[in-house]
KOLSERO-605977 format. One record per residue (C-alpha): residue in one letter; x, y, z. Coordinates in nm, 2 decimals. Layout:
// residues N
{code->A; x->X; y->Y; z->Z};
...
END
This chain:
// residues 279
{code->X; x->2.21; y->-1.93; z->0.17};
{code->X; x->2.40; y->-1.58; z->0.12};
{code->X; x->2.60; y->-1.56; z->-0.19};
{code->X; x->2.95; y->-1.63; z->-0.18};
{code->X; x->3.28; y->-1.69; z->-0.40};
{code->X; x->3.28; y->-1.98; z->-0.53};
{code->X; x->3.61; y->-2.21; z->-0.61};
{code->X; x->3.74; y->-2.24; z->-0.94};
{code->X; x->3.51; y->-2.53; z->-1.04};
{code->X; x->3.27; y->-2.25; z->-1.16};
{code->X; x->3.41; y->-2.07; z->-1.50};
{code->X; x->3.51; y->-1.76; z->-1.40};
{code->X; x->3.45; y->-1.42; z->-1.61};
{code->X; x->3.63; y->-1.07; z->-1.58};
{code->X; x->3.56; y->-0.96; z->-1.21};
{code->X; x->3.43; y->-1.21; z->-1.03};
{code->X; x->3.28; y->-1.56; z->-1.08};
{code->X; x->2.96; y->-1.64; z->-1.34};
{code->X; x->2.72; y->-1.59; z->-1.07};
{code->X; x->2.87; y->-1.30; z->-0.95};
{code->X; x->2.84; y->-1.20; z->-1.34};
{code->X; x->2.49; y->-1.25; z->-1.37};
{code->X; x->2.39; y->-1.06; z->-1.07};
{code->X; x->2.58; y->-0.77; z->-1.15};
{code->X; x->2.47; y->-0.70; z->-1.43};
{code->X; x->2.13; y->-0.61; z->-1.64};
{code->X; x->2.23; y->-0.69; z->-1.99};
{code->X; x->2.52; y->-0.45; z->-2.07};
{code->X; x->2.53; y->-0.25; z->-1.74};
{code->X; x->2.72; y->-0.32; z->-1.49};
{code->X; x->2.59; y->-0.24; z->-1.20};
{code->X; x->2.92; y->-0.20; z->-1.01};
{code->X; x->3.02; y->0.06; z->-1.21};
{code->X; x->3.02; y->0.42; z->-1.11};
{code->X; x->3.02; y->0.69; z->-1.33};
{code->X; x->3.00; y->0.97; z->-1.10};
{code->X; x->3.30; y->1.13; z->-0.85};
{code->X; x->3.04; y->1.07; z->-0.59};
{code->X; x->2.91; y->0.76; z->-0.65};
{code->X; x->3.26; y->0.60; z->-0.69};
{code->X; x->3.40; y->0.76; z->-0.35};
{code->X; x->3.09; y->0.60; z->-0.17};
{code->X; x->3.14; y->0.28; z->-0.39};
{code->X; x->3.49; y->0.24; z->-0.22};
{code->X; x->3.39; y->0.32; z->0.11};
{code->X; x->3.14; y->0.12; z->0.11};
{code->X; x->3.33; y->-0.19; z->-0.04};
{code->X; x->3.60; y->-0.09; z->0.23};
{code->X; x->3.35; y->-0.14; z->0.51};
{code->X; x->3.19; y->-0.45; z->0.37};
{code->X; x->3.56; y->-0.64; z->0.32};
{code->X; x->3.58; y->-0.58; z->0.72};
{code->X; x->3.23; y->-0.60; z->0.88};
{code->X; x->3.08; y->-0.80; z->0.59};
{code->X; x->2.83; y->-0.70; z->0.30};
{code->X; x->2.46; y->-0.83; z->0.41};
{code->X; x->2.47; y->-0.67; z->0.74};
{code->X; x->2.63; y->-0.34; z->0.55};
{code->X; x->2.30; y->-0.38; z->0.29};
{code->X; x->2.09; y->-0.42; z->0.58};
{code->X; x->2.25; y->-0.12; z->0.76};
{code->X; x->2.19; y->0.06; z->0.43};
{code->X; x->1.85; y->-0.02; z->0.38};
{code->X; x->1.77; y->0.08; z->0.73};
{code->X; x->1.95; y->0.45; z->0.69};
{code->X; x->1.73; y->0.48; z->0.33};
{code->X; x->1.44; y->0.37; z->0.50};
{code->X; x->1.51; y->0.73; z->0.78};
{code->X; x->1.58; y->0.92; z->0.45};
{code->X; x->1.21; y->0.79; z->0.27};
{code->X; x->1.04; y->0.83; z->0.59};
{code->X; x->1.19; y->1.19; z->0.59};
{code->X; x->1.13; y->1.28; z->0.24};
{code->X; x->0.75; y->1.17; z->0.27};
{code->X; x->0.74; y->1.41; z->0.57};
{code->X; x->0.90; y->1.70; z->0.34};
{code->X; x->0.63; y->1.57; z->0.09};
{code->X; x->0.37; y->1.62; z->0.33};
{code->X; x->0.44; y->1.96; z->0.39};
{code->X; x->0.48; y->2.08; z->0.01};
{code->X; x->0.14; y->1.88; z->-0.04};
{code->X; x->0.01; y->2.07; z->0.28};
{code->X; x->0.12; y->2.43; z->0.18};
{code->X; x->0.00; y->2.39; z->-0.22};
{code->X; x->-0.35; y->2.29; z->-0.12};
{code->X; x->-0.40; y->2.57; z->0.10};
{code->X; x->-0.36; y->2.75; z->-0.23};
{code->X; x->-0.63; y->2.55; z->-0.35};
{code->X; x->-0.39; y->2.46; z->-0.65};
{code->X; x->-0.47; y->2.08; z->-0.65};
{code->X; x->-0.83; y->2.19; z->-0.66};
{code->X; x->-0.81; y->2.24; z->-1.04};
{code->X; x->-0.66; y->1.87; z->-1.14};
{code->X; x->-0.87; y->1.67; z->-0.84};
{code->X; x->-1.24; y->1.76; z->-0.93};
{code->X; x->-1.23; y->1.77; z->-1.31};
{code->X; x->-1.01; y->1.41; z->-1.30};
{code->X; x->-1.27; y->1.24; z->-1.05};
{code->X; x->-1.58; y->1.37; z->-1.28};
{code->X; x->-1.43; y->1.22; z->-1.60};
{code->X; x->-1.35; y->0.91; z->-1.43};
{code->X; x->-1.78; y->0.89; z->-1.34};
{code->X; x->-1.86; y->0.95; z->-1.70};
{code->X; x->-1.66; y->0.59; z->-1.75};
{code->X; x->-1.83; y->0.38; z->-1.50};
{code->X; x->-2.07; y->0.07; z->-1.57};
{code->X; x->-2.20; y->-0.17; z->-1.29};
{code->X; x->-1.95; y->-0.41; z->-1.50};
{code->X; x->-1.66; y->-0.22; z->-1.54};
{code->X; x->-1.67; y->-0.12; z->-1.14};
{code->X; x->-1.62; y->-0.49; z->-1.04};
{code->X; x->-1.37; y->-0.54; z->-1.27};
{code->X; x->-1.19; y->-0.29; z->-1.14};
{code->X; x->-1.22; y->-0.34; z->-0.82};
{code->X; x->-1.14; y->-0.65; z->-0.84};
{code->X; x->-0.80; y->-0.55; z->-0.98};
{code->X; x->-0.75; y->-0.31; z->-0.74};
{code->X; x->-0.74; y->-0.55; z->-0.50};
{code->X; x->-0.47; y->-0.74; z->-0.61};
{code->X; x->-0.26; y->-0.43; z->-0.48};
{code->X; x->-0.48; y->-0.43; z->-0.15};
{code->X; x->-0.36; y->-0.54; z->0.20};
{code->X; x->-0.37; y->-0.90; z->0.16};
{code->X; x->-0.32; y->-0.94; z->-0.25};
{code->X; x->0.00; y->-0.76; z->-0.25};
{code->X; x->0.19; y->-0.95; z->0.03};
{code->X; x->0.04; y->-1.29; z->-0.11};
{code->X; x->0.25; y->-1.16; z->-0.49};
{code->X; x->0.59; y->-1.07; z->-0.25};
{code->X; x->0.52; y->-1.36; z->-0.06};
{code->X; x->0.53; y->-1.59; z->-0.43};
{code->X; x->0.83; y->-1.42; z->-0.56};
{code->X; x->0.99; y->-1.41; z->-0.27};
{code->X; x->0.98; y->-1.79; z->-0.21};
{code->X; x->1.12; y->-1.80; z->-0.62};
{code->X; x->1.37; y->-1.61; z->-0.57};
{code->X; x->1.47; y->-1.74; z->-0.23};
{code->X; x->1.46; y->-2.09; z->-0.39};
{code->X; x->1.66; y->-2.01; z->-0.71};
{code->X; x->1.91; y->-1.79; z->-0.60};
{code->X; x->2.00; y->-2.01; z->-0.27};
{code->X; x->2.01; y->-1.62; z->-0.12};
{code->X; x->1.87; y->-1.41; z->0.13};
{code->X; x->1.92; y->-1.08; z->-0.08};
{code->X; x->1.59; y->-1.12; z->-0.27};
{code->X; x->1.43; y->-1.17; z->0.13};
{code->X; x->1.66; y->-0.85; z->0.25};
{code->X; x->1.54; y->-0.65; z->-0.04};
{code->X; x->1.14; y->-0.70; z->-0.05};
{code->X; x->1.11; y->-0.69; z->0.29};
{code->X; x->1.29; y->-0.42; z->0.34};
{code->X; x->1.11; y->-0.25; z->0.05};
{code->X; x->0.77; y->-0.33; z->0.16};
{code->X; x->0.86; y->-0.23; z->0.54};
{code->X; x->0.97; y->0.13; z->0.38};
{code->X; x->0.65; y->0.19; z->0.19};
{code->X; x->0.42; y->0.08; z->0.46};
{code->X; x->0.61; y->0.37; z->0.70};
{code->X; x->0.56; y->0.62; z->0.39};
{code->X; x->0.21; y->0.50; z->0.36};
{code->X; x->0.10; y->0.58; z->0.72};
{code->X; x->0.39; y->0.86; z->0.79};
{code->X; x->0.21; y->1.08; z->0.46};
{code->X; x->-0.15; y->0.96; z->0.61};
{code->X; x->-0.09; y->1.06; z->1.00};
{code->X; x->0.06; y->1.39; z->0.88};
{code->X; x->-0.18; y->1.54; z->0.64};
{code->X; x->-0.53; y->1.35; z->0.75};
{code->X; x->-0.69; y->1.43; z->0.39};
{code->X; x->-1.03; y->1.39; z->0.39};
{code->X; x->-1.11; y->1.10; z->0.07};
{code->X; x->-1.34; y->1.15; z->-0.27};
{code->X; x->-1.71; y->1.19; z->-0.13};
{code->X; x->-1.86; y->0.88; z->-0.04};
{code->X; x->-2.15; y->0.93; z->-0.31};
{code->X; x->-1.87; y->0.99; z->-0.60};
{code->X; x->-1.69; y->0.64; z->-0.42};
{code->X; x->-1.80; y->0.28; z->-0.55};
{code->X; x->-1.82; y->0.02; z->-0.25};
{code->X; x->-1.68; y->-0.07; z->-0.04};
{code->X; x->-1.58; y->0.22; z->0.12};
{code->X; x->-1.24; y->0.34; z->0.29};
{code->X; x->-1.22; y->0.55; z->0.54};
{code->X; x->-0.82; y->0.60; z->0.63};
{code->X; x->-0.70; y->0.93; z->0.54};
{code->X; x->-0.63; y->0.97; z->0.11};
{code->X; x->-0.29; y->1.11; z->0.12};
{code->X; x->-0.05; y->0.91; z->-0.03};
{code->X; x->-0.24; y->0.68; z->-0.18};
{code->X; x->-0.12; y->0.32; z->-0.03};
{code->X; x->-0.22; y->0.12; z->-0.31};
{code->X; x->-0.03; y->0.27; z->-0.58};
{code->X; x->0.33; y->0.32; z->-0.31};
{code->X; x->0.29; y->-0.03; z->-0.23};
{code->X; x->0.28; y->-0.13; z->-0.56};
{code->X; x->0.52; y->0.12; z->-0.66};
{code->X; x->0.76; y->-0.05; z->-0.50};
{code->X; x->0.73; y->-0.40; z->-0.42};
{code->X; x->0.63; y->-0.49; z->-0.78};
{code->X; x->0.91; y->-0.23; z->-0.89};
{code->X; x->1.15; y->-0.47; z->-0.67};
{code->X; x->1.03; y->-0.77; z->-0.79};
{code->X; x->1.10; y->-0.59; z->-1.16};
{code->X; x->1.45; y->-0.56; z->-1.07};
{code->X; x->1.52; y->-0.87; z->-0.94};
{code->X; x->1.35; y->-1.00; z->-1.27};
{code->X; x->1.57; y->-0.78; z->-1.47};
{code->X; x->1.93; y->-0.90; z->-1.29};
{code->X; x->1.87; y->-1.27; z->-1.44};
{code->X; x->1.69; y->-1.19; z->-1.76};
{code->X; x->1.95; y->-1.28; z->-2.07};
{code->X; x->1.75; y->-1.09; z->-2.32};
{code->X; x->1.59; y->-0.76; z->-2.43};
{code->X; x->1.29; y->-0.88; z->-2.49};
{code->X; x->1.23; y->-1.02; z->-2.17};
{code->X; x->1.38; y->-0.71; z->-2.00};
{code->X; x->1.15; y->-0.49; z->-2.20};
{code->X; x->0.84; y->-0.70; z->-2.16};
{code->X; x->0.91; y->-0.77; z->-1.77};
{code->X; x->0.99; y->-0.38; z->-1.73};
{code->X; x->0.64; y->-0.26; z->-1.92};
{code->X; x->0.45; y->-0.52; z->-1.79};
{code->X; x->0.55; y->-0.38; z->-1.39};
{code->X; x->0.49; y->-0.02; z->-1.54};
{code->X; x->0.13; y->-0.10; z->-1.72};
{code->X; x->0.04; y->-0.30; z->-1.34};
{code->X; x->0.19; y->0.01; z->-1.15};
{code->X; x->-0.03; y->0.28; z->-1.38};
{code->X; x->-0.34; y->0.09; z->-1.36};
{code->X; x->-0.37; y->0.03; z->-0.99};
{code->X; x->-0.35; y->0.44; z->-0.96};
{code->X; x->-0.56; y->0.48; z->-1.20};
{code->X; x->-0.81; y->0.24; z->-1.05};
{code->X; x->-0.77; y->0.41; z->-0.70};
{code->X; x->-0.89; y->0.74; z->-0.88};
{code->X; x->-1.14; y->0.54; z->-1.12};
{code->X; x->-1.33; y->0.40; z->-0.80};
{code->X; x->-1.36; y->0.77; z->-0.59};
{code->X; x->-1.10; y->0.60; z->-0.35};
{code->X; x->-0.82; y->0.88; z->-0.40};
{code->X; x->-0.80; y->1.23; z->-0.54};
{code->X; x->-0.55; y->1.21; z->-0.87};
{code->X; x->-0.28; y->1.37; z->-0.66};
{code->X; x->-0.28; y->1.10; z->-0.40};
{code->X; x->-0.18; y->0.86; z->-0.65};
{code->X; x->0.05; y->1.14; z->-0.83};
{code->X; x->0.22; y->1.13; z->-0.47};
{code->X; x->0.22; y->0.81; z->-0.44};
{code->X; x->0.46; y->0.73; z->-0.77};
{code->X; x->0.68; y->1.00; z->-0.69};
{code->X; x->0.73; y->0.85; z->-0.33};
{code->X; x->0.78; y->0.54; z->-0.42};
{code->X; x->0.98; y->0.57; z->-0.71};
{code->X; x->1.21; y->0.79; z->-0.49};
{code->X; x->1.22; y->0.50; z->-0.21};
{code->X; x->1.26; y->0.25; z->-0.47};
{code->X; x->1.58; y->0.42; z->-0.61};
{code->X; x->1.73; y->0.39; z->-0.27};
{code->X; x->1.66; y->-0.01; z->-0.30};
{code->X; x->1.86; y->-0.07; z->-0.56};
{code->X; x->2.18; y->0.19; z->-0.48};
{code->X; x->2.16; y->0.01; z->-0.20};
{code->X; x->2.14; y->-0.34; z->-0.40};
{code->X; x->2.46; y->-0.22; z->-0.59};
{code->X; x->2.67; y->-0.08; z->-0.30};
{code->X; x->2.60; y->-0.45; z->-0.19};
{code->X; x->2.69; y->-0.62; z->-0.52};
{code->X; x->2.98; y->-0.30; z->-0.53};
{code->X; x->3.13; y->-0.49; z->-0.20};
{code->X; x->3.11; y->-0.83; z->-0.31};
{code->X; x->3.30; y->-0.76; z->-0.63};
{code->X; x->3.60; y->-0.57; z->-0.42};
{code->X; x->3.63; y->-0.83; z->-0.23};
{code->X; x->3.43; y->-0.87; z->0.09};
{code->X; x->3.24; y->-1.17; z->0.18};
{code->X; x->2.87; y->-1.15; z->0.25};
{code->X; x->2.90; y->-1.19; z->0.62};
{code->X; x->3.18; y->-1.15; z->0.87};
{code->X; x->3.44; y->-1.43; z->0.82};
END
């Protein structure tokens, strides 16, 4: 199931075989490539490491030490959050935001939208992972697209309740909510990180076997518009404050990011020379 070089049956391109190729890359990029000092001394490291312990359980080790660093970064969150609302600075975007958003409402247009905010809930958003997942599995005869969602979704779940258990915000008034309730604590809002991220990894996965621009660009706004308007429902439906959600993008676009530098450290390995697993 893990990728691996192929023999010279397959047509092979600069760097590494035509699979390789495809994963590598998304359209002109490659993904391999470091521009940065940095970025290149960690590359080589990294590629080092992975030629002698293997480069799944180096991606896997990798994912795990970005997960610490999320989880760490939500608690640092937490306590910006914490000390700019005892300023009462939030207070001035929060109210306003949640009063427009009532102006909008219509018996109709509240079960729409719950009904699409749903979709990001606790048992639509693992049924989307769990359909990609199994295409992706399937296609790519892999376990990277497995390695990478769950990994992902395991990350944003520890976010989710790490932000929650710290700050305890108290939600949107029940009277300014639309049923059915929630009770959990507001802060981040889980929705929008879970979506954040697990439909932002499915969107890069996409995006390493799309040949075209125009499926890149319509796969890429088609995450972003889905991403937007489960936040936006969240605030629409009295469920979150507007800064719950804002917190939410920013945390998951952050944990995101650490996804896919981990993804291409992986796919950095594989194309110096290290198998995916020990030998």
């Amino acid at each position: 199931m893990d990728e691996q070089h192929t023999p010279s049956r397959r047509t092979p391109v600069i760097g590494g075989t035509e699979r390789e190729r495809a994963d590598r890359a998304v359209g002109e990029v490659d993904l391999t490539h470091w521009r940065s000092r940095v970025g290149r001394s960690v590359a080589e490291g990294w590629a080092a490491l992975g030629r002698r312990h293997g480069a799944l359980p180096l991606l896997v080790l990798t994912l795990l030490v970005g997960m610490g660093i999320a989880t760490t970064a939500t608690w640092v969150a937490s306590e910006v959050f914490d000390a700019v609302r005892e300023a009462d600075d939030v207070a001035v975007l929060d109210r306003p935001v949640l009063d427009w958003m009532l102006t909008l409402r219509s018996p109709f247009l509240d079960q729409g939208v719950t009904w699409w905010t749903d979709i990001a809930g606790t048992i639509g958003m693992p049924i989307v992972a769990l359909l990609f997942l199994v295409g992706f599995t399937v296609n790519r005869r892999a376990w990277t697209p497995l390695v990478l969602l769950v990994s992902a979704s395991a990350g944003s779940l520890a976010m989710t309740v790490v932000g929650k258990d710290l700050i305890g915000r108290a939600r949107p008034p029940l009277s300014d909510a639309v049923p059915p309730y929630e009770h959990s604590p507001s802060f981040p809002s889980g929705h929008t990180l879970n979506a954040t991220v697990i439909v932002g990894t499915i969107v890069y996965l996409l995006l390493l076997r799309q040949s075209t621009v125009v499926a890149r660009v319509w796969t890429i706004v088609v995450g972003t518009l889905f991403v937007a308007s489960v936040g936006v429902s969240r605030v629409f439906l009295g469920h979150h404050w507007t800064t719950d959600v804002l917190a939410a993008w920013a945390l998951g676009l952050a944990w995101l990011a650490l996804v896919v530098t981990a993804h291409r450290l992986y796919l950095t390995a594989l194309h110096r020379g290290a198998e995916p697993t020990p030998s």
